[in-house]
N, C-alpha and C positions, 0 to 999 in steps of 0.2 A: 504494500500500500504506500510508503514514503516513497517509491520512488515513482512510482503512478503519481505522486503528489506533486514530485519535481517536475514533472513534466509543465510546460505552457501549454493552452489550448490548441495553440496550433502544431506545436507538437505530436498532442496526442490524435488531432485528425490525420497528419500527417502519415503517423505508424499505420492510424484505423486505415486509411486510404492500404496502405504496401498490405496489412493483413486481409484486407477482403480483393485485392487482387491475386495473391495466393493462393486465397480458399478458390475463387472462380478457375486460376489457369489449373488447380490442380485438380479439382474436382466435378468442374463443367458440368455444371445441373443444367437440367434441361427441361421442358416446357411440362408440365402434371406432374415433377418431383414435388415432395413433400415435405419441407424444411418450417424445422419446428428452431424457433429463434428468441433467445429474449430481448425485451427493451430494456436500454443500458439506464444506468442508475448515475443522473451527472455527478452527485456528491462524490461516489467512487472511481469516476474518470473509467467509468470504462468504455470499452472497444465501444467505435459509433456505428453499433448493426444498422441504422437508420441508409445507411450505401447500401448494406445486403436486402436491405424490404425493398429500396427501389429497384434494385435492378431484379430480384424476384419475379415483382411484380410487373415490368417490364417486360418478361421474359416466359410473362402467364406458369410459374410456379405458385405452387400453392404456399400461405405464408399464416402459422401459427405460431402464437406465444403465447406464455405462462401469465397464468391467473391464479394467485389464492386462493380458493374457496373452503371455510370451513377447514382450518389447515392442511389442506389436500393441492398441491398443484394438480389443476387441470388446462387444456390444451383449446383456447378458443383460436378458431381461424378466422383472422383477419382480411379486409379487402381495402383499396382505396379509401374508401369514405368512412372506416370503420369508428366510432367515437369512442376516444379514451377518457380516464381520469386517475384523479392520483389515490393512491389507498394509502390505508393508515404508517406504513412507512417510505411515504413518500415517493412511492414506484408505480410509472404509469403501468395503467392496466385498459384490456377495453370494459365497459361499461356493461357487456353481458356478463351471462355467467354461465352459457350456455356452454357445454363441452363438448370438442366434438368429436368426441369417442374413436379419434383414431389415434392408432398405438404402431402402424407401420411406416413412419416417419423414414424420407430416405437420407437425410441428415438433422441431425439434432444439433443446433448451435448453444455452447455453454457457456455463460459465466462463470469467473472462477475469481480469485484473487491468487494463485501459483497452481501449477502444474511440475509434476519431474519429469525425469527421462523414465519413467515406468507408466504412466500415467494419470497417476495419484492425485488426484487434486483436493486444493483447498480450497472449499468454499466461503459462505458467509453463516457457514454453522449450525444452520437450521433442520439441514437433511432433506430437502424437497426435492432436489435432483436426484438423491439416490433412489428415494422412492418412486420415482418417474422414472429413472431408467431401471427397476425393477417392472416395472409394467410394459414397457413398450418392445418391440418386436426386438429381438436379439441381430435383426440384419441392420437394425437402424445404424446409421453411423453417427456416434456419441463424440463431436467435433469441440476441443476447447480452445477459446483464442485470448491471447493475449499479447501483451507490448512485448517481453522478455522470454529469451530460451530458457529454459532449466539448469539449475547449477547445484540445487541439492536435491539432495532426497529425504522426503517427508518420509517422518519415523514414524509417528502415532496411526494408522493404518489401521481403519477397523475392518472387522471382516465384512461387516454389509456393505464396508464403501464398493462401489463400481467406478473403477477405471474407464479414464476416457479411449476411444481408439486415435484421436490424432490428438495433436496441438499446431496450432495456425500462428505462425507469428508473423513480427514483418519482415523475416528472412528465411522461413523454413517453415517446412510442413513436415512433420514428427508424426511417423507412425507407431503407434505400442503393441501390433500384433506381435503374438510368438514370442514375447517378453516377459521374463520372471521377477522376483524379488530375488537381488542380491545377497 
């Protein structure tokens, strides 16, 4: 997080900019892929998905994000016109609450605040993601992005976390298939 903090504004569009051209040359979604995405949280500087829903939706991909409901993330689909608001910690959401029951997502875009070279990630502590990618289809591809490569590795590892399969930065696309704990 401090150094997510050092960053300038335009800094950080700058990285968002280099990491969502990585995720597109390397992963070339295409026109009824299914990409489940959060919206970024400005306090925490992160990645500005807001490049990935346009060009989505330019590109007639289908485009879903996380909704709290009842402490349960569920998965509403979004469209141009969709209308958002902010929820009790300050994270836009859209306005329904409508779910929409799909779980074979062909990338799932993650928030994180670190990731390792195993794919271990650290969240914001809640466990919503794990529980999310306990539910949804096992081909989904569990995508985490951020500004910085990995340079440690997260000790505390609980058994229910679920590993990401990449990490997206602004210089590299990190695959975790076929990779153990040290």
């Amino acid at each position: 997080m401090q150094k997510r903090k050092a960053l300038s504004d335009d800094e950080a569009f700058l990285l968002s900019q280099k990491v969502f051209k990585n995720f597109v040359d390397y992963f070339k979604p295409v026109s009824g892929d299914k990409v489940h995405i959060f919206i970024p949280i400005a306090r925490f500087i992160e990645i500005d998905t807001q490049l990935f829903i346009n060009y989505f939706f330019s590109r007639n991909i289908r485009v879903f994000v996380p909704k709290i409901v009842d402490t349960q993330l569920i998965s509403v689909e979004i469209f141009s016109d969709t209308k958002f608001e902010f929820n009790q910690w300050d994270i836009s959401e859209p306005v329904s609450n409508e779910d929409s029951i799909v779980f074979d997502f062909d990338y799932v875009i993650t928030p994180l605040l670190y990731c390792d070279k195993y794919g271990n990630r650290v969240g914001y502590g809640k466990g919503f993601y794990d529980g999310f990618f306990d539910n949804i289809s096992k081909e989904s591809k569990k995508i985490g992005v951020n500004y910085f490569n990995p340079d440690e590795n997260i000790d505390d590892v609980w058994e229910n976390d679920i590993p990401l399969d990449y990490l997206v930065t602004p210089t590299d696309v990190l695959s975790f298939f076929n990779k153990g704990f040290e």
